[in-house]
Biopython code that builds the backbone (N, CA, C, O; Angstrom):
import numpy as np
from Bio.PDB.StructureBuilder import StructureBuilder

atoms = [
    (1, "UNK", "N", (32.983, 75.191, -67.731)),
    (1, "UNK", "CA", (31.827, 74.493, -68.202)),
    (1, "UNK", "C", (32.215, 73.765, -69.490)),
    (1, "UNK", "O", (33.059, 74.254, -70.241)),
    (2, "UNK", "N", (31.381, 72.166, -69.854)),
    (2, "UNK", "CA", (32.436, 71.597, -70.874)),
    (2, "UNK", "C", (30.653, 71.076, -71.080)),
    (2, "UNK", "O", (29.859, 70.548, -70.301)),
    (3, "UNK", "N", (30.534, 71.594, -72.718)),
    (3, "UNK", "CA", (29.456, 70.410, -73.114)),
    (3, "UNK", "C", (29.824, 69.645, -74.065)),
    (3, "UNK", "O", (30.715, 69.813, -74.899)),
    (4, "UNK", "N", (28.716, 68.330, -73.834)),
    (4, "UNK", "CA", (28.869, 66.964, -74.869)),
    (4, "UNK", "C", (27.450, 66.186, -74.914)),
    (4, "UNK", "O", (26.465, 66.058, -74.186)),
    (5, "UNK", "N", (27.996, 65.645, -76.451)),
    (5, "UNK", "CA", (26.494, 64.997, -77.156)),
    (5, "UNK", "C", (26.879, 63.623, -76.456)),
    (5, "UNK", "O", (27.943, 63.006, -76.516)),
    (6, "UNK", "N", (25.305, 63.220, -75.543)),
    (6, "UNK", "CA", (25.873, 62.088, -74.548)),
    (6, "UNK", "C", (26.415, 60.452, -75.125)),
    (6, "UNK", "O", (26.935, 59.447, -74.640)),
    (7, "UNK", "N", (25.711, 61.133, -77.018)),
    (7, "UNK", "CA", (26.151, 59.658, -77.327)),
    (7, "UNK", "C", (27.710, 59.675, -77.822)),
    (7, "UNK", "O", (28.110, 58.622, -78.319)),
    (8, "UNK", "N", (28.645, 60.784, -77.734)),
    (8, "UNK", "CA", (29.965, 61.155, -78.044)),
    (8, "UNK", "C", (30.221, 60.492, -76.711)),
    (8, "UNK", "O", (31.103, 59.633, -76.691)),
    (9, "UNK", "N", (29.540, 60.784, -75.536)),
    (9, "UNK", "CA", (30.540, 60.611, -74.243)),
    (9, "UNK", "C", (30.508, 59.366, -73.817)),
    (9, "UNK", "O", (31.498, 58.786, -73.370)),
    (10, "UNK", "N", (28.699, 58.568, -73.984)),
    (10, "UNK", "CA", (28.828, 56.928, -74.438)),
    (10, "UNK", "C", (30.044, 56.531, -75.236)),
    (10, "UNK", "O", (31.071, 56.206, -74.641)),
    (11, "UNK", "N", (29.993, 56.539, -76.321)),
    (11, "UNK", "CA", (31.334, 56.405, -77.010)),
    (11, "UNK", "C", (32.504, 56.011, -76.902)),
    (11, "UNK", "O", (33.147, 55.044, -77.310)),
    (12, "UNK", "N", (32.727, 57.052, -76.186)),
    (12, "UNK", "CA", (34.692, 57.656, -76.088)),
    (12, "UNK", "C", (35.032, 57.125, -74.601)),
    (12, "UNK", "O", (36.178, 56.761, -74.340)),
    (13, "UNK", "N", (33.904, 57.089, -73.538)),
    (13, "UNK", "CA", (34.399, 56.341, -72.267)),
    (13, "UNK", "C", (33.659, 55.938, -71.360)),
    (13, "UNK", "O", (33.856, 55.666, -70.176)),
    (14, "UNK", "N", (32.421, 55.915, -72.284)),
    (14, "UNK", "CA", (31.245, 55.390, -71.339)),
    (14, "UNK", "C", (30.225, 56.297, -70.083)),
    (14, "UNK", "O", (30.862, 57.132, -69.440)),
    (15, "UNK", "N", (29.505, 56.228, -69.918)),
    (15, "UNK", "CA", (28.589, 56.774, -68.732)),
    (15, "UNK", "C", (29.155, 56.191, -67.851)),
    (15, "UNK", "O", (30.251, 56.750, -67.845)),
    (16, "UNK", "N", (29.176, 55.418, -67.061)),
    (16, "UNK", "CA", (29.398, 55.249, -66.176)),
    (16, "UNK", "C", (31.186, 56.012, -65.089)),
    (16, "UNK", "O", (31.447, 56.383, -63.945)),
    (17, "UNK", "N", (32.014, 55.833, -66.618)),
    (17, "UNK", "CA", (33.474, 56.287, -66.239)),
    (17, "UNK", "C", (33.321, 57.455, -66.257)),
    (17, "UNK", "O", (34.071, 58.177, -65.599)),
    (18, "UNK", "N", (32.227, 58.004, -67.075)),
    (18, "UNK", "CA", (32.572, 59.686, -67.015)),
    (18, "UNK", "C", (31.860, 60.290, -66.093)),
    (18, "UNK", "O", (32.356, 61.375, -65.789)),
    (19, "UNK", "N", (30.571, 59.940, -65.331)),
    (19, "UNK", "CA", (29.930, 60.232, -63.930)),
    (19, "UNK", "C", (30.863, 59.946, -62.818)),
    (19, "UNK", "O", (31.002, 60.669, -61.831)),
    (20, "UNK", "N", (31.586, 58.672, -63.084)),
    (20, "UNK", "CA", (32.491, 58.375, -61.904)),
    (20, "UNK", "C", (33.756, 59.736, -61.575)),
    (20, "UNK", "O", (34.195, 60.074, -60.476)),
    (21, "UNK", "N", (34.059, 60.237, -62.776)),
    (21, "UNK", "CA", (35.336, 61.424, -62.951)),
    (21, "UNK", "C", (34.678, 62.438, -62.610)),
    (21, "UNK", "O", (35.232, 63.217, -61.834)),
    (22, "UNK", "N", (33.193, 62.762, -63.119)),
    (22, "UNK", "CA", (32.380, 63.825, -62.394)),
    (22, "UNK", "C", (32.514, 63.772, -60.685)),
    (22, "UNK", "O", (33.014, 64.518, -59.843)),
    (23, "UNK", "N", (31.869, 62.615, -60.658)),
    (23, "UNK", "CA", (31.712, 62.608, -58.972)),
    (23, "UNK", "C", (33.037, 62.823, -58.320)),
    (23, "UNK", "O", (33.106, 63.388, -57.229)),
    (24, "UNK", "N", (33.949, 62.448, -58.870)),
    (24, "UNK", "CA", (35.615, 62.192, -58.350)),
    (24, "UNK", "C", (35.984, 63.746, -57.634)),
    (24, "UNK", "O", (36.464, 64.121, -56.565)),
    (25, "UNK", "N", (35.258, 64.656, -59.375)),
    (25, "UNK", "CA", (35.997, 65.981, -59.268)),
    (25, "UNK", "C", (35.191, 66.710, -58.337)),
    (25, "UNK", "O", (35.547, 67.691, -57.683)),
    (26, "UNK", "N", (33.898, 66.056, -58.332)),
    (26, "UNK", "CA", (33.128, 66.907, -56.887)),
    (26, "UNK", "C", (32.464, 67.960, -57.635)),
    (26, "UNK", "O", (32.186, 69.032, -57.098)),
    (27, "UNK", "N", (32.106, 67.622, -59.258)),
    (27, "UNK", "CA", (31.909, 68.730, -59.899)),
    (27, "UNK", "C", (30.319, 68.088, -60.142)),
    (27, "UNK", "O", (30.065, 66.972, -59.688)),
    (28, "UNK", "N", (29.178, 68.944, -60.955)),
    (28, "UNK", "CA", (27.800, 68.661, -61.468)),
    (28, "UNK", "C", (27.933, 68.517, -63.122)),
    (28, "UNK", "O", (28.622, 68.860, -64.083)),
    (29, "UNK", "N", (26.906, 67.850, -62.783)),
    (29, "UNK", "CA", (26.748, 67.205, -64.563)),
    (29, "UNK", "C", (24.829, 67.309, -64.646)),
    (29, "UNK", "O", (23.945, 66.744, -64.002)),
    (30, "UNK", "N", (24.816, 68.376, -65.830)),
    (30, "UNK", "CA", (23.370, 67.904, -66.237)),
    (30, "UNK", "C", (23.044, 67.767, -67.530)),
    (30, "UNK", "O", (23.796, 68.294, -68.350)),
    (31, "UNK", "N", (21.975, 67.108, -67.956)),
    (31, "UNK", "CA", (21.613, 66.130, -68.634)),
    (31, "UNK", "C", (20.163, 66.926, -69.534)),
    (31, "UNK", "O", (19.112, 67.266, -68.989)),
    (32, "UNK", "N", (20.501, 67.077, -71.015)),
    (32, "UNK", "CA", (18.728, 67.796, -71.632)),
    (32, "UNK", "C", (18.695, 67.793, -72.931)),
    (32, "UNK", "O", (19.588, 68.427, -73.493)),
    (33, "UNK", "N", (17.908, 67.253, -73.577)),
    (33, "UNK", "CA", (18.285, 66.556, -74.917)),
    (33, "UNK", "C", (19.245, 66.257, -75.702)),
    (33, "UNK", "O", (19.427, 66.649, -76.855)),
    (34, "UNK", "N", (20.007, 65.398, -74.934)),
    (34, "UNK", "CA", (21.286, 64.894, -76.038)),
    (34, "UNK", "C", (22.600, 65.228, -75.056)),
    (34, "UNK", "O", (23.546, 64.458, -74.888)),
    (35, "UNK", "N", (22.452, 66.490, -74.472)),
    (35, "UNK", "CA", (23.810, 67.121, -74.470)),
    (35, "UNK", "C", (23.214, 67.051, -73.115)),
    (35, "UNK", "O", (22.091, 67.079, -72.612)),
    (36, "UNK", "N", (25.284, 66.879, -72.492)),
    (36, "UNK", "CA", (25.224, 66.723, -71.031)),
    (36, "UNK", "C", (26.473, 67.984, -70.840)),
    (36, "UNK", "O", (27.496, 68.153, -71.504)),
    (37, "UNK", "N", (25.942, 68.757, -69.677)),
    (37, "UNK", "CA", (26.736, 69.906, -69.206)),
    (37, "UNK", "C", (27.650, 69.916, -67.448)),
    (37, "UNK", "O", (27.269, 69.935, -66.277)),
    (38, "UNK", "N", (28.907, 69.893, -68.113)),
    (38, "UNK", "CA", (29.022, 69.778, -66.679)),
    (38, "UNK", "C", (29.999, 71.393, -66.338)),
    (38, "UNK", "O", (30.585, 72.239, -67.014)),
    (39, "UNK", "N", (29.725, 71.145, -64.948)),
    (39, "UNK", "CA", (29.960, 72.542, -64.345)),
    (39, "UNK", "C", (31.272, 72.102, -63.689)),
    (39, "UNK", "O", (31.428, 71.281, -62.786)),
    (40, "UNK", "N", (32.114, 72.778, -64.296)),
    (40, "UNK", "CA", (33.308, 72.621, -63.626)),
    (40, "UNK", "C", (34.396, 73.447, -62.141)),
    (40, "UNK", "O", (35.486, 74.018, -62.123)),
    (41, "UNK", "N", (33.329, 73.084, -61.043)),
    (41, "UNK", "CA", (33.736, 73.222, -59.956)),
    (41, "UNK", "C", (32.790, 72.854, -58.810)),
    (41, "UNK", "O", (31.820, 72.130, -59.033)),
    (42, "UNK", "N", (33.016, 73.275, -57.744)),
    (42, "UNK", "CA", (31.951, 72.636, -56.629)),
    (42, "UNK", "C", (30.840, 73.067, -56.082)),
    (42, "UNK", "O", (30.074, 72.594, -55.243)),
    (43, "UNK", "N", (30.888, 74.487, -56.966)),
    (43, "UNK", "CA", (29.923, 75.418, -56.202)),
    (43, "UNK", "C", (28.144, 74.478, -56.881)),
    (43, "UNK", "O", (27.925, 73.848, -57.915)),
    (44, "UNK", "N", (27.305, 74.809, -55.771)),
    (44, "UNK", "CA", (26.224, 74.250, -56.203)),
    (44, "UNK", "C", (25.770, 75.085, -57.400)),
    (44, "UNK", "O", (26.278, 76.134, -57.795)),
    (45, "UNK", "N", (24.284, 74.154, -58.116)),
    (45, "UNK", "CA", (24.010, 74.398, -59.167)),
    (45, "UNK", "C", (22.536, 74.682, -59.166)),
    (45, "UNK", "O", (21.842, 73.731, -58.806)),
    (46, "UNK", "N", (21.837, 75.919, -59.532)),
    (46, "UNK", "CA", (20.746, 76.318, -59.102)),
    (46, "UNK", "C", (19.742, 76.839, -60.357)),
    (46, "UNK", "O", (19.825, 77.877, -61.014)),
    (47, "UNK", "N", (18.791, 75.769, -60.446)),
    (47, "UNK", "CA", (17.750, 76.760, -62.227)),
    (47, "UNK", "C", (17.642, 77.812, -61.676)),
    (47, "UNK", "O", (17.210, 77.838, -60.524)),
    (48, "UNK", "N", (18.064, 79.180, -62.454)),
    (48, "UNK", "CA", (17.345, 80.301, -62.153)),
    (48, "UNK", "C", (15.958, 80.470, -62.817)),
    (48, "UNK", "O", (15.150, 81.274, -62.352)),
    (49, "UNK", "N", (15.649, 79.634, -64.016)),
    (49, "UNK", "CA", (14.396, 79.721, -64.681)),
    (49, "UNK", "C", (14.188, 78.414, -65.098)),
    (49, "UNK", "O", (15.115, 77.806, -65.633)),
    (50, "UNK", "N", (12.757, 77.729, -64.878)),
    (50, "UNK", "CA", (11.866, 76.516, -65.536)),
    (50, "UNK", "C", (10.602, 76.837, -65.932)),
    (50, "UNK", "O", (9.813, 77.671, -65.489)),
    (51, "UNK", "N", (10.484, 75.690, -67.249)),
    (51, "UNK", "CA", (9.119, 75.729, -67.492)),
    (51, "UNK", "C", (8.143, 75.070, -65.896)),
    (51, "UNK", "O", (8.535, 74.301, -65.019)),
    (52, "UNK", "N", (7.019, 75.660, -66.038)),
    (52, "UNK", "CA", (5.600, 75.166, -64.586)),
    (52, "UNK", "C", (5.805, 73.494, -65.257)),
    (52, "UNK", "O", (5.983, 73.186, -66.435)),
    (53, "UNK", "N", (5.708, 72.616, -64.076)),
    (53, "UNK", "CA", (5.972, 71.124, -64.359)),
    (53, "UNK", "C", (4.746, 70.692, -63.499)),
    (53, "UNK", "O", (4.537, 70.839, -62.294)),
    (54, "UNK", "N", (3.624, 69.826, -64.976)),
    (54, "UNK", "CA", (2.541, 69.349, -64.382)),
    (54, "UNK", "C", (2.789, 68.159, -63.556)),
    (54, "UNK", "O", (3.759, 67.402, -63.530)),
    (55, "UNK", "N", (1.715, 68.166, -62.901)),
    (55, "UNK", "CA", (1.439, 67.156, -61.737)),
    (55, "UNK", "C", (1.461, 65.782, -62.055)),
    (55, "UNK", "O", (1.516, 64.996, -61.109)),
    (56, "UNK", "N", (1.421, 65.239, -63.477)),
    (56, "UNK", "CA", (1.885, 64.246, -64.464)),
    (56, "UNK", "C", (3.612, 63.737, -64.288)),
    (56, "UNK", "O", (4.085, 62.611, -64.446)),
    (57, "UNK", "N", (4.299, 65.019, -63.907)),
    (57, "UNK", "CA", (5.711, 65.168, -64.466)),
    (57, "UNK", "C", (6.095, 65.056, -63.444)),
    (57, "UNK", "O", (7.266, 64.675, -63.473)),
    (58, "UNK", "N", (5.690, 65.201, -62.396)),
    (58, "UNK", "CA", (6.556, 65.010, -61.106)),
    (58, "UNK", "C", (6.264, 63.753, -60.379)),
    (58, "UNK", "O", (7.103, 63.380, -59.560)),
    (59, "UNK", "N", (5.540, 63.274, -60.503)),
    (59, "UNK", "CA", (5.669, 61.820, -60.116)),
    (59, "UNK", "C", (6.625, 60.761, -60.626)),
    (59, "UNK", "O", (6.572, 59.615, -60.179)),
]
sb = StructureBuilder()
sb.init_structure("model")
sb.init_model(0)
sb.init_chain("A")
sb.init_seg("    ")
for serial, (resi, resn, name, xyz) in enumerate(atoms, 1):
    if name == "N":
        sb.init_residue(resn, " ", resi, " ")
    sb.init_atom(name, np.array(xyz, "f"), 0.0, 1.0, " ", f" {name:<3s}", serial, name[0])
structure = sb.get_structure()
């Protein structure tokens, strides 16, 4: 697991190149104030816990 402040990863090689190396590696990347987490391998990626998301929020 590797985290980063997304405006470090803007930065240093861009969003786009560094989703592209995500997707490459077949690995997940998520995204929650600021900092983007990626999971380094293939196994899927599952919340075990969320806040209740109003009916506002899901649309």
């Amino acid at each position: 697991m590797v985290r980063r402040k997304v405006r470090d990863m803007e930065r240093m090689v861009g969003r786009e190149a560094f989703l592209a190396e995500i997707r490459r590696r077949g690995f997940t990347a998520v995204e929650n104030a600021g900092q983007v987490i990626v999971f380094c391998n293939a196994e899927p990626v599952r919340l075990v816990t969320a806040r209740p998301q109003t009916f506002k929020e899901s649309l």
